[in-house]
N, C-alpha and C positions, 0 to 999 in steps of 0.2 A: 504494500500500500504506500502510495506517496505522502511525502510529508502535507503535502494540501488537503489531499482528503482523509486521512489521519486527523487536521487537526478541525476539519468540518467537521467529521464522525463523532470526534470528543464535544464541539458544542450542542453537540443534538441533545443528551439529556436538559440541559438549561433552557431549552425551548418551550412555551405553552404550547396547549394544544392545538390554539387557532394558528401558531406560528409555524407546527409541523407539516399542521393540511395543507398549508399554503405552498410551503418548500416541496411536498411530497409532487402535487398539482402541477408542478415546476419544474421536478426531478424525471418525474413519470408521464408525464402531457396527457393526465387522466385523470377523472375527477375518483377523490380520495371517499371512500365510504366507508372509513374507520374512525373514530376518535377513539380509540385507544391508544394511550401513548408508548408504551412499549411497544407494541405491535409496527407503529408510526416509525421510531427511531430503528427498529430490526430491520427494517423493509426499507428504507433512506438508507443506512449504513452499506445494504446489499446494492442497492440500487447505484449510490453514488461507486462503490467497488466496481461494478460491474463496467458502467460507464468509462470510466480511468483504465482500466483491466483486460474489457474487452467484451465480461460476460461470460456466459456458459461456452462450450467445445461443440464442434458441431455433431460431434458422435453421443454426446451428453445428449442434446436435444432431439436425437435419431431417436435413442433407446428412449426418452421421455414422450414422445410420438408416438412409437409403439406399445408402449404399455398404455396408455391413453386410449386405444382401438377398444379398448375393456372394456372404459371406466364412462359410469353415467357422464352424459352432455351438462348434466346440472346440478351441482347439489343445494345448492340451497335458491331458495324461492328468489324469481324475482323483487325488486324495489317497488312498493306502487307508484304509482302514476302522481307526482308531486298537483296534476294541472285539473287531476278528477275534483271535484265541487263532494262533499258529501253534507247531505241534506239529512238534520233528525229529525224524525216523526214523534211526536207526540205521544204520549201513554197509551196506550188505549183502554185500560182499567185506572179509575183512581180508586186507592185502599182506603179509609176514615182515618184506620188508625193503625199501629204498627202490632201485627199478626201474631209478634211473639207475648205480647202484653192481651190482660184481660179484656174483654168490651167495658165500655163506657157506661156506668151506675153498679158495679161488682166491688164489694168492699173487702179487702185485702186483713187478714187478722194475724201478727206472728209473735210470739214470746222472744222478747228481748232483754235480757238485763235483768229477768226479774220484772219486766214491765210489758202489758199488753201493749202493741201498736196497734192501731188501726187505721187504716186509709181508703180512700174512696178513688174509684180509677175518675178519671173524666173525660169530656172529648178533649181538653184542651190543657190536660193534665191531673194531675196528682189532690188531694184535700187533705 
């Protein structure tokens, strides 16, 4: 590795995150879909190597070719659509009151302390 991008590779931990996307965006001419930052500096330090280096062998990327003929086209899901509109709809049941709680005029009795409580549920709380 050259002393240049040696001493790039070394400032990449001191970088935030906005400041790695941007170099990555930069380094890769591709828009970056990580904010992790370890991930961000692994993938830069390989990236700027490769560049200075040369990169992978051309027999490297033959054999990586061919074991690819295997392997699924996708693992993991597309991005959505940043431009789709999504529209909420409305409840279509409204509940009174919350399901795990009594209905409303049930009076509630527990031994506490040595003392009876008693409480009355309501629509709009506790008595």
């Amino acid at each position: 590795m050259t002393p240049k991008v040696a001493a790039e590779v070394a400032r990449l931990p001191d970088m935030t995150v906005n400041e790695l996307v941007r170099r990555y965006e930069q380094v890769c001419g591709e828009e970056c879909r990580s904010r992790n930052k370890q991930y961000l500096i692994r993938r830069l330090a390989w990236r700027l190597q490769a560049n200075e280096e040369g990169g992978l062998r051309p027999e490297t990327i033959g054999k990586a070719l061919g074991l690819s003929v295997d392997a699924e086209a996708r693992v993991t899901a597309p991005r959505e659509n940043r431009n789709v509109q999504v529209v909420a709809t409305p409840p279509t049941a409204f509940v009174d009151w919350d399901p795990r709680l009594p209905p409303p005029g049930n009076m509630l009795e527990r031994q506490y302390k040595g003392q009876m409580i008693r409480v009355v549920v309501l629509h709009e709380g506790f008595e």
